[in-house]
C-alpha positions as a printed Julia matrix, in Angstrom:
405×3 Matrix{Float64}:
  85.25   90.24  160.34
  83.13   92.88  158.75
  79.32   91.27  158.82
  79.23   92.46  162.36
  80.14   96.16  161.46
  77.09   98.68  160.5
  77.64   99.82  156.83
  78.62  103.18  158.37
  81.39  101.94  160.43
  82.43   99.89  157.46
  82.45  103.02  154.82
  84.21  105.34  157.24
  87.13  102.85  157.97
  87.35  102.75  154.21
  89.06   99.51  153.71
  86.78   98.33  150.81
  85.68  100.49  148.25
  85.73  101.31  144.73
  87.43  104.43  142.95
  88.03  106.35  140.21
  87.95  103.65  137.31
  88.29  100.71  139.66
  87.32   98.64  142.66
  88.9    97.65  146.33
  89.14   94.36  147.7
  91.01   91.68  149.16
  93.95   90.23  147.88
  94.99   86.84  147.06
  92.76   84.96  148.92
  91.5    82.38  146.41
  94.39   81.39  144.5
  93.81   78.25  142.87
  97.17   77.41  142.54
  98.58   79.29  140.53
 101.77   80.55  140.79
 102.54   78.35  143.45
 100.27   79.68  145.73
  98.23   77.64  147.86
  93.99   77.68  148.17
  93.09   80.36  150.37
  96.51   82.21  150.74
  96.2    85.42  151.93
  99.69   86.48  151.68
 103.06   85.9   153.66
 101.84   87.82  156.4
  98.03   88.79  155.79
  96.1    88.74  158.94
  98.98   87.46  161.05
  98.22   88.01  165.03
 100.68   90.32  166.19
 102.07   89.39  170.32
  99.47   90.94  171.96
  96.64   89.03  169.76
  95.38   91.38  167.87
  95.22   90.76  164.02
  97.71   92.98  161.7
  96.09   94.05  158.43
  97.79   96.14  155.17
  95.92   98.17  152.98
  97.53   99.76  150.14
  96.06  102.6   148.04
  96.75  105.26  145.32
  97.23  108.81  145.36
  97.72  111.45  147.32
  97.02  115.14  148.58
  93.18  114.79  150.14
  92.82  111.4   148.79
  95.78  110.39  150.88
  94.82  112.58  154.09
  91.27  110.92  153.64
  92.83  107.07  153.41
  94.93  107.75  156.42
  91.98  109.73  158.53
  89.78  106.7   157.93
  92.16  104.08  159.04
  93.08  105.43  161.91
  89.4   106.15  163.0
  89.01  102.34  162.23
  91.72  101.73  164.74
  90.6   103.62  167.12
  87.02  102.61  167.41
  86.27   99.14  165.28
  89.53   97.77  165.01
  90.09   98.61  168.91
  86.98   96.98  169.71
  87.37   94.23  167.47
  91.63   93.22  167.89
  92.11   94.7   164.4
  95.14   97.06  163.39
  95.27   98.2   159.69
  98.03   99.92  158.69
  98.04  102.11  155.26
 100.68  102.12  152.52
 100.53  104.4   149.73
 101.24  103.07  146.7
 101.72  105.55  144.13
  99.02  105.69  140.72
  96.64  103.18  139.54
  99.34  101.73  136.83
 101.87  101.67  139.64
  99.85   99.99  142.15
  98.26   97.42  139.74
 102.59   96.55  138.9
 103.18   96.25  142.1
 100.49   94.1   142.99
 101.1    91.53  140.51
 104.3    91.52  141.73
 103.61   91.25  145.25
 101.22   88.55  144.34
 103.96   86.44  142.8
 106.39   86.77  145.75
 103.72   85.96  147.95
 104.2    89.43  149.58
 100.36   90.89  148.7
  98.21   93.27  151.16
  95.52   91.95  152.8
  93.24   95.18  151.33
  93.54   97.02  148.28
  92.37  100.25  146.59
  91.61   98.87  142.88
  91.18  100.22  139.73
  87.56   98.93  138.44
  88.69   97.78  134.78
  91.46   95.93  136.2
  89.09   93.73  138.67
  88.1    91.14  136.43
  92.28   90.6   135.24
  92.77   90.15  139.5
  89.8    87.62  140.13
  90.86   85.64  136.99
  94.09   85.18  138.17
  92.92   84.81  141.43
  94.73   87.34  142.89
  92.02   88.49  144.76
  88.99   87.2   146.8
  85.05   87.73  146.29
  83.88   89.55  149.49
  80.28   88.4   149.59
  80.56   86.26  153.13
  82.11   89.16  154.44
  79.52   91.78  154.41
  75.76   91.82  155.65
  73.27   92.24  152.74
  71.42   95.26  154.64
  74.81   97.09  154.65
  75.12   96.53  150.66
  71.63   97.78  150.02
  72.68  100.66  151.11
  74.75  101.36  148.27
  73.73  103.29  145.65
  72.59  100.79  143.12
  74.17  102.58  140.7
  77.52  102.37  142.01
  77.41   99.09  142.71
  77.29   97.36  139.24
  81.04   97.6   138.44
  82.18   96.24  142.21
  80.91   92.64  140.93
  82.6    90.61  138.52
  81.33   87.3   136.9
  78.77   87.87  139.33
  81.05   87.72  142.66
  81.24   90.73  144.63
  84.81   91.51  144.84
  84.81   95.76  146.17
  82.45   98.43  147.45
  81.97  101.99  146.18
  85.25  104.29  147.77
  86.35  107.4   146.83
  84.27  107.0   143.66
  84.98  109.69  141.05
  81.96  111.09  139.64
  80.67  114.02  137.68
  79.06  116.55  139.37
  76.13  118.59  138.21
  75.94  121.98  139.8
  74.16  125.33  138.88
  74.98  129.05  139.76
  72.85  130.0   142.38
  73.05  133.74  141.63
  72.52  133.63  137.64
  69.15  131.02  138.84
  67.91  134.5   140.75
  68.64  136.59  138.0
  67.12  134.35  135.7
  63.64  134.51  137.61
  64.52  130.63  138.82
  64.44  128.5   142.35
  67.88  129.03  143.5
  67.43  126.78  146.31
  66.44  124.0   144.08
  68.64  122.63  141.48
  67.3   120.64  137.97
  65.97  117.37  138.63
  65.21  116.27  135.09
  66.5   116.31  131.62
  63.46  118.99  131.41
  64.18  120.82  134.11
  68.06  121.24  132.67
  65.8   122.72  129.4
  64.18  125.29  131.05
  66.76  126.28  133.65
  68.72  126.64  130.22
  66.32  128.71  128.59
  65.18  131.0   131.34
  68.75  131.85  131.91
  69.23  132.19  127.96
  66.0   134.86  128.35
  67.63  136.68  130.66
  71.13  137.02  128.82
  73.15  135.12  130.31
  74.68  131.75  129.2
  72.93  128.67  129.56
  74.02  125.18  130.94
  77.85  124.05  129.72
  78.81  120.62  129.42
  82.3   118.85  129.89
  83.04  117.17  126.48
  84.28  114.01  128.24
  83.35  110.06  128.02
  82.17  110.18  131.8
  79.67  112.55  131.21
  78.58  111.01  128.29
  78.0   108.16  130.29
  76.44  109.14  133.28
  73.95  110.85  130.88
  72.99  107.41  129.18
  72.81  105.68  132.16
  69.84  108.43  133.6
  68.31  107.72  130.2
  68.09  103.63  130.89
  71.53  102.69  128.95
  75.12  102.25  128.74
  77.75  102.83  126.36
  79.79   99.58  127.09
  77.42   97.11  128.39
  77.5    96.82  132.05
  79.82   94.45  132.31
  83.42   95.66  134.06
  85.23   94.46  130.57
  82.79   95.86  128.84
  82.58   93.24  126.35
  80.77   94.74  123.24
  79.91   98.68  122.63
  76.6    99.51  123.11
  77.15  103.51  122.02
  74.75  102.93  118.95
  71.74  101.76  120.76
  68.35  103.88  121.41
  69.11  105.14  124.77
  72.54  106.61  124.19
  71.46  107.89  120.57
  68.61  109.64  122.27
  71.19  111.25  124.44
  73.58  112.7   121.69
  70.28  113.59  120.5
  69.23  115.72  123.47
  72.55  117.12  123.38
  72.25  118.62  119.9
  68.99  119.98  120.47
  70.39  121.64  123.58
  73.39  123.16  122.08
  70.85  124.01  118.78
  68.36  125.57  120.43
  68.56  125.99  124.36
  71.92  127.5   124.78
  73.77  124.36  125.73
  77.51  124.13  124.88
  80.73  122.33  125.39
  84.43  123.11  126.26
  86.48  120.83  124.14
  89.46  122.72  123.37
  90.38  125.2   119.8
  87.64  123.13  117.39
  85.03  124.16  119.96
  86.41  127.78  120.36
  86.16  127.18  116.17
  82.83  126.24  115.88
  80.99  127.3   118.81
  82.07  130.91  119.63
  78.34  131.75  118.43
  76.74  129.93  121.18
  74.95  131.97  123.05
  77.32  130.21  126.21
  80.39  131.99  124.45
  80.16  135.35  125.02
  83.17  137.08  124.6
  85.18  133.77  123.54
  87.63  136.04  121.52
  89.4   137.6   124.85
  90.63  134.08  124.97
  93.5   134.7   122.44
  95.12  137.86  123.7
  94.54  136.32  127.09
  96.62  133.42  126.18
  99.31  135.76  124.54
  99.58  137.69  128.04
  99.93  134.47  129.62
 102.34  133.22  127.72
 104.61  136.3   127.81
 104.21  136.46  131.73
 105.44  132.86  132.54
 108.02  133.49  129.73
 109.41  136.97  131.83
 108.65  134.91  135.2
 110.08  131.42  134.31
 113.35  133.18  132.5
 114.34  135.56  135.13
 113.73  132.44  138.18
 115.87  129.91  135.98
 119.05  132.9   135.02
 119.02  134.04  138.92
 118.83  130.79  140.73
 120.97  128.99  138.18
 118.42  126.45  138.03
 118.98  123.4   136.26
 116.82  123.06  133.56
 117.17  120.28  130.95
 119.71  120.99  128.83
 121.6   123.34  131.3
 122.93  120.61  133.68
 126.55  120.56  134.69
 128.05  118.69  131.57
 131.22  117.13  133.2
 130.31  113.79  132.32
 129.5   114.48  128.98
 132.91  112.64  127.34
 132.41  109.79  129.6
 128.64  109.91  128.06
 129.4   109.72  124.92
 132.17  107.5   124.88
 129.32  104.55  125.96
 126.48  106.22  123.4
 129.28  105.64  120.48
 129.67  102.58  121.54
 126.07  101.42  121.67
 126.96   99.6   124.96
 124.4    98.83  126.51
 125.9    96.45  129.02
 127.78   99.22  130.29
 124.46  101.67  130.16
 123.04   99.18  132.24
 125.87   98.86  134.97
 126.25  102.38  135.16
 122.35  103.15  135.94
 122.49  100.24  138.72
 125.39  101.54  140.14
 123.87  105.53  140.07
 120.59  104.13  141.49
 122.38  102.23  144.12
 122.71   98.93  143.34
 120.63   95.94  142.66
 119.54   95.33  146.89
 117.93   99.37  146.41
 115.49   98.42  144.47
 112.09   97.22  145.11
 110.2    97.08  142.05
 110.9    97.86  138.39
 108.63   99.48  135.12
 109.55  100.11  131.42
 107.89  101.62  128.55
 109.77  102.27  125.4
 111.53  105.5   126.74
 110.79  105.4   130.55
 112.58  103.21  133.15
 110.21  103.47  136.32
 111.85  102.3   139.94
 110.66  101.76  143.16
 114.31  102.03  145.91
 114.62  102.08  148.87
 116.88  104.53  150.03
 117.06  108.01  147.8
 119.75  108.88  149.28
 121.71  106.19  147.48
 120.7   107.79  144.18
 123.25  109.43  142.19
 121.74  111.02  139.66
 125.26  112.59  137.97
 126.19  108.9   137.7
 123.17  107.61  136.12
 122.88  110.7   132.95
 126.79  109.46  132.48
 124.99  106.26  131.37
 123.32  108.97  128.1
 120.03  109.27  130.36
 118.57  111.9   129.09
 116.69  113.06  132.45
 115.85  111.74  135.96
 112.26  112.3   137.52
 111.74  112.02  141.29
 107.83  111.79  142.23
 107.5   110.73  145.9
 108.03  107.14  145.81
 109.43  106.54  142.48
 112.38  108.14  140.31
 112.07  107.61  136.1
 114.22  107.72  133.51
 113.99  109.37  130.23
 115.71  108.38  127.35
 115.54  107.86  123.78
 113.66  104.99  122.81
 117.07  102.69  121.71
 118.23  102.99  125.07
 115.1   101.58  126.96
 116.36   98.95  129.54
């Protein structure tokens, strides 16, 4: 299907790719029997030919806000132009997070239910292709359109060596400089560091002239991208990164740079109170001590705000919920019966047909329904639920942790 499209076409109908921490690709295409599933199963209805001939694809992927608008954009410029010319309709599902679309995937897989295409997350590639949940995508795409991939992004779309995503919606740090501090500094403001040693003496020049120098996110993908310029990894490059490779030359070399910076070139870090702590010095920090009466202004501010909104509009905070139920609640927590917790949640969520898809962790019951409007959320904090959150397509539970279902 896709060795015909140019690399272009295929990026901009975005229905391979790699993101955040993970990788995109096809599902379920080389089971191996397990799980019932037959050789080359694609799903119950993956690439089925609708009436008119052309063939019906599903793509599912996480997130929303731009990331959503952008996954939606692309597919229907895909079937508009590509899948148009080619008999090819895709159509989009949003799937809620990583964790929730990795759940629901296995579960599709097992009832045989999967999407054709996937958003993935990268360190959960190698689990999918194991279990052959998903397909490698090599005889699918034309090597000229690969090369033309940043190498770099690449390395984590492979695993055991099979290609199984491309690079999509990758989330990576971003270097960027103040263009107006470069003037004042005397610097090229149309030209940003190149080098390690261009950072250095952007840093210093800007240092000479008062102002801070660079800052630096105190976070492991920084770290990383940092050691990779400087010929290493932290991990090995392998997507289950195997061993740590943190203590070898070329990421030592990199803390290394980093201390020198922050010692002696004006470099620093936001990580929170210990840095406020121990680098309020740093010539980066001016001023660092507005920070605390700052943060008491704040503070008293969404106090007033937040105080006056919840007394005037009655809103119902946790803890200030209409408490009718609360004998009927407590009759079932004395009781410790959690048969009856149970029945009572499945009737308040609307029943055992409502539901498509079910998560747990020791105090959160995560569904997927059908229908909100079945949802009765008096009925379910009867059961001694101690609160009920609604994101778009899934509604949790809270409770304490002996009353996990």
């Amino acid at each position: 299907m896709s060795s015909n499209l140019s690399r272009r076409q295929f990026v901009r109908a975005g229905l391979l790719g790699v993101s955040a921490l993970g990788t995109l690709g096809l599902a379920a295409c080389s089971g191996d029997g397990a799980n019932g599933s037959d050789a080359g199963r694609a799903g119950s209805d993956a690439g089925q030919a609708g009436s008119d001939g052309t063939i019906e694809l599903k793509y599912w992927y996480s997130w929303t806000d731009k990331i959503k608008e952008n996954n939606e954009e692309r597919v229907k410029e895909f079937n508009e132009t590509v899948g148009k010319e080619k008999g090819i309709h895709v159509t989009a599902e949003y799937q809620g997070s990583y964790d929730d679309l990795n759940s629901k995937l296995k579960t599709a897989f097992t009832a045989n239910e999967e999407p054709d295409v996937c958003v993935m997350v990268i360190n959960g590639t190698q689990a999918f292709a194991d279990g052959g949940m998903i397909q490698p995508i090599s005889d699918l795409i034309a090597k000229e359109d690969l090369d033309d991939f940043w190498p770099g992004l690449m390395k984590n779309c492979y695993a055991s060596d099979e290609l199984y995503g491309v690079p999509y919606l990758r989330s990576t740090p971003v270097f960027y400089y103040n263009k107006t501090l470069f003037e004042k500094a005397g610097l090229d403001a149309s030209k940003a560091p190149a080098t390690w040693d261009d950072v250095v003496a952007a840093s210093d020049a800007l240092k000479a002239a008062g102002v801070a120098g660079y800052g630096f996110y105190s976070y492991v993908w920084v770290m990383t991208a940092f050691t990779y310029c400087n010929g290493g990894t932290l991990f090995t490059d392998q997507i289950t990164a195997p061993s740590a490779t943190f203590n070898e030359a070329p990421a030592a070399e990199t803390v290394e740079w980093f201390k020198k910076g922050v010692a002696e070139h004006g470099f620093s870090f936001s990580a929170g109170a210990t840095d406020l702590l121990f680098s309020a010095s740093l010539p980066a920090a001016a001023n660092t001590w507005m920070i605390i009466p700052l943060g008491f202004a704040a503070f008293v501010v969404f106090y007033l705000v937040f105080r006056f909104a919840i007394v005037k509009f009655d809103l119902k905070t946790p803890g200030r919920e209409d408490d009718d139920t609360e004998a009927e609640k407590q009759v079932v927590l004395a009781n410790n019966d959690y048969t009856k917790v149970g029945e009572i949640v499945l009737e308040g969520i609307g029943g055992k047909d409502n539901v498509v898809s079910l998560d747990n962790c020791i105090t959160r019951l995560r569904f997927e329904i059908k229908d909100y409007t079945k949802v009765d959320e008096k009925k379910i904090k009867s059961a001694g639920v101690a609160g009920v959150i609604r994101p778009r397509t899934m509604f949790r539970l809270s409770s304490e942790p002996r009353f996990s279902l």
